[in-house]
Structure formats: C-alpha cells, structure tokens
N, C-alpha and C positions, 0 to 999 in steps of 0.2 A: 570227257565230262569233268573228271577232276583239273584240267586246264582250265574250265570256266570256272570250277568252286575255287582255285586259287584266285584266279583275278577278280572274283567276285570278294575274296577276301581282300584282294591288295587294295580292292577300289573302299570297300566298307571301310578298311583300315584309312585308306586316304582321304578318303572326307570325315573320318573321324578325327584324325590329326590336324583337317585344317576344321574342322569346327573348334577343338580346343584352340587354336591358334585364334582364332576370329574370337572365343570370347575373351581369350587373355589379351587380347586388342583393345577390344569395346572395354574390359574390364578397366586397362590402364586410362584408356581415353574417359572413361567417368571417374575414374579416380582423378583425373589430370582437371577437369571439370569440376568437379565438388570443391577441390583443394583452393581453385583460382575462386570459385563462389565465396569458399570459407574468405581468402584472404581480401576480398572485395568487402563482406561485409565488415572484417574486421576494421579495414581502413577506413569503412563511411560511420563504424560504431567512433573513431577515432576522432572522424572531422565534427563529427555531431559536441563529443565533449571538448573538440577546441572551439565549435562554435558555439556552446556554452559558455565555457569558458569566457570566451572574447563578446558576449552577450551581458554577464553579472558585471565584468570591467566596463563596457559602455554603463549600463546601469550603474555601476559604481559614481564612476567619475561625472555621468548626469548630476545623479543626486549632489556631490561633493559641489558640483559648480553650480545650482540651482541652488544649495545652503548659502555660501559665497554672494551672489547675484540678492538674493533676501535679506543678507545682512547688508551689504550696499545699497540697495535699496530700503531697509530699514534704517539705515544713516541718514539716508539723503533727506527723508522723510523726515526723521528727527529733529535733522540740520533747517531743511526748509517751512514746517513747522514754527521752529523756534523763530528762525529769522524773520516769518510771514507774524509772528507776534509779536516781536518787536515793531515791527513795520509797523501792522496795526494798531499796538497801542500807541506809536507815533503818532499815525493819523487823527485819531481819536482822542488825543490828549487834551482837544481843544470840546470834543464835545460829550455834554453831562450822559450819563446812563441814561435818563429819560428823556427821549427827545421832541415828547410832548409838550414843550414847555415851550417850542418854536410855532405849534401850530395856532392860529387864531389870526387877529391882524394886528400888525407893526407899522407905526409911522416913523418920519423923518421930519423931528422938532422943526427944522429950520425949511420946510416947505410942506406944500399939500401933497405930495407925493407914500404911497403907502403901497403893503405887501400882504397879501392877503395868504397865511400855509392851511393849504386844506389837510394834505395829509405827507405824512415820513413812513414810509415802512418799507420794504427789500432794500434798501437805500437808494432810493427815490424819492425823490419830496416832491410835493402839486403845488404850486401855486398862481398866484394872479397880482400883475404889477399894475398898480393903480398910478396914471402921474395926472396931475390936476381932474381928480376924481374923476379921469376915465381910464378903465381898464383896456391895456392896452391888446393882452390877447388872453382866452378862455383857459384857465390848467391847461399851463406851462406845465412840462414833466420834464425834469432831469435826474440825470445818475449822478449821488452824492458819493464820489469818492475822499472816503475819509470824512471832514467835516464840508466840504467844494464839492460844488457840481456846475460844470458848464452847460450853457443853453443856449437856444438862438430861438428870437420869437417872431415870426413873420407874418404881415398884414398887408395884402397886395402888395406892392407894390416897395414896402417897407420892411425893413428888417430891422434888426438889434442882436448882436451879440454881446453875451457879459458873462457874468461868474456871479454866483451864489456864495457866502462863507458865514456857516452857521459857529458863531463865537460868544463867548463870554455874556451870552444873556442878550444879543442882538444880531442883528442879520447884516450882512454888509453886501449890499451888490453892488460891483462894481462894473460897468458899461465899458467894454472895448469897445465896440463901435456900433453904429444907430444911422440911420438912413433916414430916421422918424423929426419933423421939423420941429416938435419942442422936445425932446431929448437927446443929449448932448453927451458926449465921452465924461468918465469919470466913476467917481463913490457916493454909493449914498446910502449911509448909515438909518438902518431901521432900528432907533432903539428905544423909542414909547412902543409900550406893550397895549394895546386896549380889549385884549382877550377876543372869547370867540364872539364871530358875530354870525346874529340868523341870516 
C-alpha cells in the first residue's frame, strides 16, 4: 500500500508539475499575443496619423491651387472683360445710346425705295424693305452685331443677301447679291426720316 500512496504521489506530483508548465506555456503564448496586438495597434494608430497627416497636405496644397486657379481666373476675367469693352465700345461708337431713333420709316431721296424698323431690342432689329412701294418680304429679323447686322430675305424662288448699318442718323443697306429682277447689287442710303407710320 504505501507503494501505491507513493506513486500516487509521484503521479499527483507529476501532473501537477506539468500543469504549471502548461500554464507557464499558455501564460507566455498570451503574453507573446497581447504584445504583437499591442504592437499592431500601435502601428495602425501610426498609419492613421500619417494618413492624416498626408490628408491636411492634400487639403492643403487643394486649397493653395484652387486660390491660384481663382486668381487666374479672376485675371483672365478682368483681362477679358476690359478687352470685350473696348471691343464693344468700338462696335458701338457708331451708334447713339437710344436706338429708338432708327425705328419708324426711312427713305432713299433719290428713288422710291424705303425701309420700314419696326423694332431693336436684344440686338435684333425687324424690318421691311420697300423697293417701288412693294414690300419685298414680312419682318426681316437680323442680329445686329455691333451697329451691322447681316440678312438674307427669300421669296420663292428669289433671294437677296445684304447688310444693314445703323450710322450717323441713317441706315445704309447695302445689297451683296439679289436674284430679285428689279433689285440690283449695291448701296442704298436711307436717310429721309418720315417717323412712325400706322
């Protein structure tokens, strides 16, 4: 009997020595685990503030070139602006602030031929060309660039191209080409005024 209470001690002794062992195992192995956690988080707390970091310098350097990009742009603006007013006032050098003073009808002293402005506004002007007191087509509409505006007025089969120039108190059409049997290439100064008609 006491041969078994020994071995009964050797065995209780021996799995007692390998349980210490087994938790001084487990113990390292979570301490070996915590450590590589800690140093993971430290490294992602890291990338985090260089990816900050390299987040405020994008924002940075946005903003820097979007100031830049606004000033250029507020140049160019400035620049084309000014330029588009000089242009403009070029254009317009020939005609008066009010350009009510073109509408009504206008003849051509030296024939029967007359020009009837109904109206100028977006820079548009209406009119109706009269040649031997017949009108040849209903409001005309052209875009008056500057004081000129080109047309073409078609009647079956007949056409007319020419140019409009609202100047100095009279109207000057001039006729590049005409398909129509009595009007013929050329100018022809509207400058008797006879105001509006009903």
């Amino acid at each position: 009997m006491e041969e078994k209470k020994v071995t009964k001690i050797s065995l209780s002794t021996f799995f007692l020595i390998l349980a210490i062992i087994l938790i001084i195992i487990m113990g390292i192995f979570i301490f070996k685990l915590y450590a590589e956690r800690t140093e993971l988080t430290e490294k992602s707390i890291k990338q985090e503030e260089k990816m900050s970091d390299l987040q405020n310098n994008v924002d940075n350097l946005t903003s820097k070139l979007n100031n830049i990009s606004s000033s250029i742009s507020t140049e160019n603006t400035t620049n084309n602006i000014s330029n588009n007013t000089t242009s403009t006032e070029e254009e317009h050098a020939n005609i008066p602030p009010d350009l009510s003073i073109y509408l009504g009808m206008w003849v051509d002293p030296t024939s029967n031929d007359s020009l009837y402005v109904y109206s100028i506004d977006n820079n548009e002007i209406m009119f109706d060309f009269i040649v031997n007191g017949k009108s040849i087509d209903f409001h005309t509409r052209a875009t008056l660039n500057g004081n000129t505006a080109s047309f073409v007025i078609k009647d079956g089969n007949n056409s007319l191209n020419g140019k409009i120039t609202l100047e100095n108190n009279q109207i000057i059409l001039n006729i590049i080409d005409s398909t129509f049997d009595n009007i013929s290439k050329g100018t022809i100064t509207f400058s008797d005024y006879w105001g509006l008609q009903n």
